[in-house]
MITORPA-519466 format. One line per 8 residues: for each residue x, y, z of N, C-alpha, C, O, CB. Coordinates in steps of 0.1 Angstrom, whole numbers. Glycine has a CB too. Example, Ala and Ser with C-alpha at 12.3 -4.5 7.8 and 13.67 -1.06 7.14 Angstrom:
# residues 2
132/-57/78/123/-45/78/132/-33/78/142/-33/85/113/-45/90 | 128/-22/71/137/-11/71/129/0/79/134/11/80/141/-6/57 .
# end
This chain:
# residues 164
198/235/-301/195/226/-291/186/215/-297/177/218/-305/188/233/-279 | 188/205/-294/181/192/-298/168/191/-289/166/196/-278/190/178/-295 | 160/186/-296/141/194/-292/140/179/-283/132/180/-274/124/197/-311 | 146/167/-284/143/153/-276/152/156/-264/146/156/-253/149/137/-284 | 163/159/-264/171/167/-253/160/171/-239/160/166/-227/178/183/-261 | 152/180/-244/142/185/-232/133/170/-227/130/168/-215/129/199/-238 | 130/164/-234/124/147/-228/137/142/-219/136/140/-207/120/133/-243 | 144/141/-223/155/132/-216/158/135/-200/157/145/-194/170/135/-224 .
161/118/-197/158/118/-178/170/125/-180/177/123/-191/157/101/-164 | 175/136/-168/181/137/-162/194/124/-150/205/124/-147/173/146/-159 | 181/117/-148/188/112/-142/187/97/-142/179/97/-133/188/117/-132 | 188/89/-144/187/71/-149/184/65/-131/193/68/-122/207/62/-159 | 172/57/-128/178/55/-116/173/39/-123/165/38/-132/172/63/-99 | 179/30/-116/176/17/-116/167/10/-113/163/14/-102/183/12/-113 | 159/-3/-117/148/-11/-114/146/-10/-103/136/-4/-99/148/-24/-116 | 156/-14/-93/158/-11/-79/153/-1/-72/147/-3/-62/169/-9/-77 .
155/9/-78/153/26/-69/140/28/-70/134/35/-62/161/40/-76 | 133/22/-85/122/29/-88/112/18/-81/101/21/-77/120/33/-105 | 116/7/-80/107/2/-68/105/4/-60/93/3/-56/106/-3/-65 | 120/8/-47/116/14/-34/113/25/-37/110/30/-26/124/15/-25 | 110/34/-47/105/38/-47/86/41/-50/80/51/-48/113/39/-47 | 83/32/-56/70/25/-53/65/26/-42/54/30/-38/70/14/-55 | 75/19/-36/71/12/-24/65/23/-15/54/24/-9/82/4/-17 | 75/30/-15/78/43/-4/64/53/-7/58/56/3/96/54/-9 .
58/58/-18/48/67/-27/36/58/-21/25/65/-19/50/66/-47 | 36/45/-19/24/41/-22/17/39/-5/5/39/-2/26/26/-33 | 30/38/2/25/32/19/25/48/22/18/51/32/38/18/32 | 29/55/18/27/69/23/17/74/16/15/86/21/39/77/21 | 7/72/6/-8/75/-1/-13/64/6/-13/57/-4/-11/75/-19 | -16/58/15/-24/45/20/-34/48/26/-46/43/25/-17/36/28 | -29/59/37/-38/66/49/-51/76/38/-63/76/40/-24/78/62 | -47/81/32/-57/90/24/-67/81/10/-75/87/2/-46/105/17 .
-64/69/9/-65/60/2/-79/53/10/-91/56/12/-50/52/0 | -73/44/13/-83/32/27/-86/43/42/-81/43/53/-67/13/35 | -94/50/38/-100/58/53/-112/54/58/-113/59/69/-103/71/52 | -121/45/55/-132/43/59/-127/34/70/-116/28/68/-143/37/49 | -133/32/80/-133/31/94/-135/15/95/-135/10/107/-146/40/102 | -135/7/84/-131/-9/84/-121/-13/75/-118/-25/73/-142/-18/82 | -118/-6/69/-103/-3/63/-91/-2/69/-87/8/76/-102/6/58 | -82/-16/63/-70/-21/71/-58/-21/59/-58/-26/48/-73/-39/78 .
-49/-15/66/-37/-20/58/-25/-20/68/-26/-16/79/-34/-9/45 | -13/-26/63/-1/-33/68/10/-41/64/8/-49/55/-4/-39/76 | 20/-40/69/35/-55/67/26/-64/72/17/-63/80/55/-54/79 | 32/-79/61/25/-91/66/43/-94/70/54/-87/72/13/-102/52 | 39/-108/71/53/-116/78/61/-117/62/73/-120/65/49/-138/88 | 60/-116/48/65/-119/39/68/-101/33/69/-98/21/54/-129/30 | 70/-91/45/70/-79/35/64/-73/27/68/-62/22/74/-79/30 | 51/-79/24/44/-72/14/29/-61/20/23/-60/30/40/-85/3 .
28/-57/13/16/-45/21/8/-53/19/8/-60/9/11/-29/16 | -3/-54/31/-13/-63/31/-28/-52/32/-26/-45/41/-10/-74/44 | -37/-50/27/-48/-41/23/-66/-52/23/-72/-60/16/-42/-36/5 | -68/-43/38/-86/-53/39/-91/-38/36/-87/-27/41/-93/-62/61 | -102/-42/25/-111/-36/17/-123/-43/18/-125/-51/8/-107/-34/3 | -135/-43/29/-147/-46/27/-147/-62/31/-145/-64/43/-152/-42/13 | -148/-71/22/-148/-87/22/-131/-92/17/-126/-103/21/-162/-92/8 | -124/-85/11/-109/-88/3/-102/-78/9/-105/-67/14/-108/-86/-14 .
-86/-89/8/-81/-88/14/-66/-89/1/-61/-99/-3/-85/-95/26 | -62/-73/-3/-52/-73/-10/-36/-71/-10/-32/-61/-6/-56/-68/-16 | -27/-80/-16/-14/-80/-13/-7/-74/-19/-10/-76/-31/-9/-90/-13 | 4/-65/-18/10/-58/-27/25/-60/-21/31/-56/-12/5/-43/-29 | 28/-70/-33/45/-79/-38/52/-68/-46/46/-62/-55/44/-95/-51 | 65/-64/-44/76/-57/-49/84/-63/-53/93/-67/-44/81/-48/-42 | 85/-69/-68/99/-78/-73/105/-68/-76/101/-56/-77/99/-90/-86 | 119/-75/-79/131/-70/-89/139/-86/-96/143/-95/-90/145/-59/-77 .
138/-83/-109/146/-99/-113/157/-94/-116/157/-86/-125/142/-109/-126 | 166/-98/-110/181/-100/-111/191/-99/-124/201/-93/-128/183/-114/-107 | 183/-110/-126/187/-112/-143/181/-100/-151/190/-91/-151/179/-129/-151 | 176/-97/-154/171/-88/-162/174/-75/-160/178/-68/-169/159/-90/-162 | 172/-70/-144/174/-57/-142/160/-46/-139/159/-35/-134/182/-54/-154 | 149/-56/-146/132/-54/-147/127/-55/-135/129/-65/-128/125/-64/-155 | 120/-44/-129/114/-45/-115/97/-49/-114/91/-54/-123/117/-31/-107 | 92/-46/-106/78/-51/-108/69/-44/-97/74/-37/-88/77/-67/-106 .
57/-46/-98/49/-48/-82/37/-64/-89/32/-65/-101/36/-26/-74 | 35/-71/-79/24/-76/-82/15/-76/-72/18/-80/-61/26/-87/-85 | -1/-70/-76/-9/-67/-68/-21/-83/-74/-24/-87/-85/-13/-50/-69 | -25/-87/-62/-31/-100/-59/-40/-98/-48/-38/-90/-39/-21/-110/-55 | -52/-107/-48/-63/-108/-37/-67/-120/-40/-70/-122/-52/-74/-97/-36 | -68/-132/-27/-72/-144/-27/-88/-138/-24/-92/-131/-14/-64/-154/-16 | -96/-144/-37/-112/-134/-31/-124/-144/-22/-131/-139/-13/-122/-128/-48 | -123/-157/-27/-132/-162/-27/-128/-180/-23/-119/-184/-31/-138/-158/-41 .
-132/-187/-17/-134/-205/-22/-145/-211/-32/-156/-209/-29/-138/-214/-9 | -143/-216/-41/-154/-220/-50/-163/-226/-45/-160/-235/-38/-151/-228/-58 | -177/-223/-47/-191/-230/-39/-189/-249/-41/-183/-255/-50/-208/-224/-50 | -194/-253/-31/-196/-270/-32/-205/-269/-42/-203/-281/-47/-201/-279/-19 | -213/-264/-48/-221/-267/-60/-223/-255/-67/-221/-243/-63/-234/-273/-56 | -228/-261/-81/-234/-247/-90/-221/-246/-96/-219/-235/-101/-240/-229/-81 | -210/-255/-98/-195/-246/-105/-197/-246/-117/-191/-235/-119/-179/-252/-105 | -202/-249/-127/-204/-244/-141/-210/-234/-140/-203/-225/-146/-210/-253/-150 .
-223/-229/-134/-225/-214/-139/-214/-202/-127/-215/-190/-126/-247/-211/-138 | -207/-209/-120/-202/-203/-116/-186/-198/-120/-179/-189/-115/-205/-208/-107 | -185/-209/-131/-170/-206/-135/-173/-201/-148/-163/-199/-156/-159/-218/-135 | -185/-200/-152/-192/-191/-165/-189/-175/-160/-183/-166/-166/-213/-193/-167 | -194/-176/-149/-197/-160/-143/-181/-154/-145/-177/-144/-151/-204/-160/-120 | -171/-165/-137/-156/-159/-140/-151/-160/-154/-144/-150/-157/-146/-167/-132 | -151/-167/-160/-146/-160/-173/-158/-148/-179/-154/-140/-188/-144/-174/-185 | -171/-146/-175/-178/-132/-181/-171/-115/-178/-169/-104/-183/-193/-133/-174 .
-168/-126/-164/-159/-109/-156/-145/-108/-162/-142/-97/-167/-155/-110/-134 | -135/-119/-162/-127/-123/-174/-125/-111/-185/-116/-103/-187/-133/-136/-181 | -141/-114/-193/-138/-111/-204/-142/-93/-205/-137/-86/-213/-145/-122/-215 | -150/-89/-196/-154/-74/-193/-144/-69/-189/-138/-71/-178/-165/-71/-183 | -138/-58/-203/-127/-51/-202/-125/-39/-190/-115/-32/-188/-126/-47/-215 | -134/-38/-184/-132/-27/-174/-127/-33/-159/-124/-27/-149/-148/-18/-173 | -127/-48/-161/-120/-50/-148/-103/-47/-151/-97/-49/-161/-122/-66/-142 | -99/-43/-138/-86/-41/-143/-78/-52/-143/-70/-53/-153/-80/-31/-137 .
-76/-65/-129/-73/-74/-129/-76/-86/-134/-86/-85/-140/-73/-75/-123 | -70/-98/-135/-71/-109/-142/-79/-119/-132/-72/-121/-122/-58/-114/-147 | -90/-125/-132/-92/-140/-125/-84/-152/-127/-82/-157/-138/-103/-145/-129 | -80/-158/-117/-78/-171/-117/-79/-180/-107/-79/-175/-96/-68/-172/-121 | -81/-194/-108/-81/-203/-98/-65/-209/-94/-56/-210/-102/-93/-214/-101 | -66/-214/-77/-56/-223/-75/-62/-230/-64/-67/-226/-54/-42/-216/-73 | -58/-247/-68/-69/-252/-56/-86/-250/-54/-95/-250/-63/-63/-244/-45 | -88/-249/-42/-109/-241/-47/-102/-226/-46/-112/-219/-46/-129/-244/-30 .
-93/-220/-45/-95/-201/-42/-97/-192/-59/-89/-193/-69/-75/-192/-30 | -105/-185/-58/-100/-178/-69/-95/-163/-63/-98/-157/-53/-111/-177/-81 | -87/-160/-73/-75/-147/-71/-76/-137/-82/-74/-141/-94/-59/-152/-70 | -79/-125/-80/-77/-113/-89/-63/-110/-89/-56/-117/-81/-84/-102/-85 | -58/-104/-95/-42/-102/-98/-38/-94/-108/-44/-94/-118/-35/-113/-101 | -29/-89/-107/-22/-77/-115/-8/-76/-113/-2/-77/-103/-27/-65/-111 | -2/-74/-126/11/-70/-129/18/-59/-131/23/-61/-142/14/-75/-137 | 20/-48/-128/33/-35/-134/44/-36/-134/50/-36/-124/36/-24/-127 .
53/-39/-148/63/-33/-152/70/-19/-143/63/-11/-138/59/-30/-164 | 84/-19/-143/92/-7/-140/89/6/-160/89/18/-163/114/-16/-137 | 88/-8/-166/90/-2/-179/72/3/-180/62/-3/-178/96/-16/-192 | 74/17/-184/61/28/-188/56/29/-178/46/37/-181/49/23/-199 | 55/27/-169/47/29/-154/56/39/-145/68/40/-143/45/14/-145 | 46/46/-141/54/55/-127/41/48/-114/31/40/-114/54/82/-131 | 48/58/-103/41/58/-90/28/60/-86/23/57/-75/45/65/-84 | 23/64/-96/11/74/-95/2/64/-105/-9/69/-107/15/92/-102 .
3/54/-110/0/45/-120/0/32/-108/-10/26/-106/12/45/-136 | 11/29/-102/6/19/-93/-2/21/-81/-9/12/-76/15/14/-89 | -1/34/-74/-13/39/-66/-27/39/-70/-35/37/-62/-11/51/-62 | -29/42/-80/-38/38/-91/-49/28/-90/-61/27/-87/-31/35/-101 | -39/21/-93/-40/4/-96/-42/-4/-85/-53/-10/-86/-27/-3/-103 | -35/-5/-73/-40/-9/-59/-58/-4/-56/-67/-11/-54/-27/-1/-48 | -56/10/-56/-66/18/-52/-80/9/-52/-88/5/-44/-67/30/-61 | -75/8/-72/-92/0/-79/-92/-13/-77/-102/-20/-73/-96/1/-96 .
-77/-17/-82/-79/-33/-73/-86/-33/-64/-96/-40/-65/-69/-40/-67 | -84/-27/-54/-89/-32/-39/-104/-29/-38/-110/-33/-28/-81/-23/-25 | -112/-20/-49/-124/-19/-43/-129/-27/-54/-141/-23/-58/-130/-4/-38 | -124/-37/-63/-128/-41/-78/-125/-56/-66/-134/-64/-65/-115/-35/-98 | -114/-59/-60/-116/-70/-53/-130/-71/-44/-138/-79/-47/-105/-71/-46 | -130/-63/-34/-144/-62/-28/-155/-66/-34/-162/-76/-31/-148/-51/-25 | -154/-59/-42/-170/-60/-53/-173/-73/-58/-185/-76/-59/-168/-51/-69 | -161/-82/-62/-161/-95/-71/-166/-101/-61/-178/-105/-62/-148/-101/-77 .
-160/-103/-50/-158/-111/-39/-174/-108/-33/-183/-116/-31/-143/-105/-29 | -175/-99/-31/-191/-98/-24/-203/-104/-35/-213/-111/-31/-196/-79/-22 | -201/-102/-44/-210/-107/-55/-208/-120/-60/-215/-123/-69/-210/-99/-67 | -198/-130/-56/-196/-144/-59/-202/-147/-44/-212/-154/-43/-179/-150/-65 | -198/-142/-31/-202/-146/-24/-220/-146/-20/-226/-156/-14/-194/-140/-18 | -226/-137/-24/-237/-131/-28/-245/-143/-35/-251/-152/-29/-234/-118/-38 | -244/-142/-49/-246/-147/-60/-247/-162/-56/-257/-168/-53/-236/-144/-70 | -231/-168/-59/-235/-185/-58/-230/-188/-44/-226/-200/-43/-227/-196/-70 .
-230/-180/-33/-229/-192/-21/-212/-195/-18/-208/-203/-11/-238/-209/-27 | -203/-184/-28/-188/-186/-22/-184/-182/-9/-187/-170/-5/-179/-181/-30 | -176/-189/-1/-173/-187/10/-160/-179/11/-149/-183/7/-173/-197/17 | -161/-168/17/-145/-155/18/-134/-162/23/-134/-172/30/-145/-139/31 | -125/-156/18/-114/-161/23/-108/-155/39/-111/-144/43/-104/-158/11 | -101/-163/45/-100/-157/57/-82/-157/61/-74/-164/67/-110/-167/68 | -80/-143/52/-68/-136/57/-65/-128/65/-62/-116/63/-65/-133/51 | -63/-142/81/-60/-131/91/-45/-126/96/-39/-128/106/-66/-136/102 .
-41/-117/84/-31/-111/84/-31/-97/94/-21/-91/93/-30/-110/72 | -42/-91/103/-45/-79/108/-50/-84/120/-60/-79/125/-53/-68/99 | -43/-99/126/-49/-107/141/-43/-100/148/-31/-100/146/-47/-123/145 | -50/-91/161/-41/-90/167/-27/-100/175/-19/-94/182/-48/-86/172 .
# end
């Protein structure tokens, strides 16, 4: 018997599958996830899980590219508007958090908002790796977001995706 044999999937499922199934692992861990009693999650009008953690408010996108066959999730949180003043030590502060390897997401600006954000591959990742990853995003969004707000005077973003 070939000793790689015992590694080998049994079964191949496609970019496709393994996203819905993502999808499926991750809204069904949500409830035992976000329990504190101002903790929101939900479908927005674009399909994607929408997740209020504290001050942030995080989105979780399920691609598949076509072409490729490569599936995805992208997890994103619009955190903050940039202060009317103070932006140099304030866009110091974002590339410091930037560069501190223990955040798990990326900063960036568009317009005045800045956005944390994150990428998973179908490739090396399972379910349990994107439940993960949402989890800390969402309380690594909070955190940023309270402390720019805190700090220099940024104003939250107001995603009222959970209006009645």
């Amino acid at each position: 018997m070939n000793v790689m044999s015992l590694f080998a999937r049994t079964e191949e499922r496609t970019a496709a599958e393994i996203v819905d199934g993502w999808r499926q692992e991750l809204w069904e861990a949500l409830p035992g996830i976000f329990s504190d009693e101002e903790d929101r999650y939900g479908i927005n009008d674009e399909g994607n899980i929408a997740i209020r953690k504290g001050c942030a408010t995080l989105f979780v996108k399920f691609v598949l590219d076509g072409d490729s066959g490569v599936g995805g999730v992208v997890v994103y949180s619009p955190l903050v508007h940039m202060p009317e003043e103070a932006l140099l030590p304030f866009y110091r502060k974002l590339l410091d958090i930037n560069y501190d390897e223990s955040v798990l997401g990326r900063l960036s600006t568009h317009d005045d908002l800045v956005y944390l954000a994150r990428a998973l591959t179908t490739d090396g990742c399972d379910q349990r790796a994107v439940i993960a990853a949402v989890a800390a995003l969402a309380s690594e969004a909070d955190s940023i977001a309270s402390y720019l707000i805190g700090e220099f005077g940024a104003r939250a973003t107001e995603c009222d995706v959970f209006a009645a």
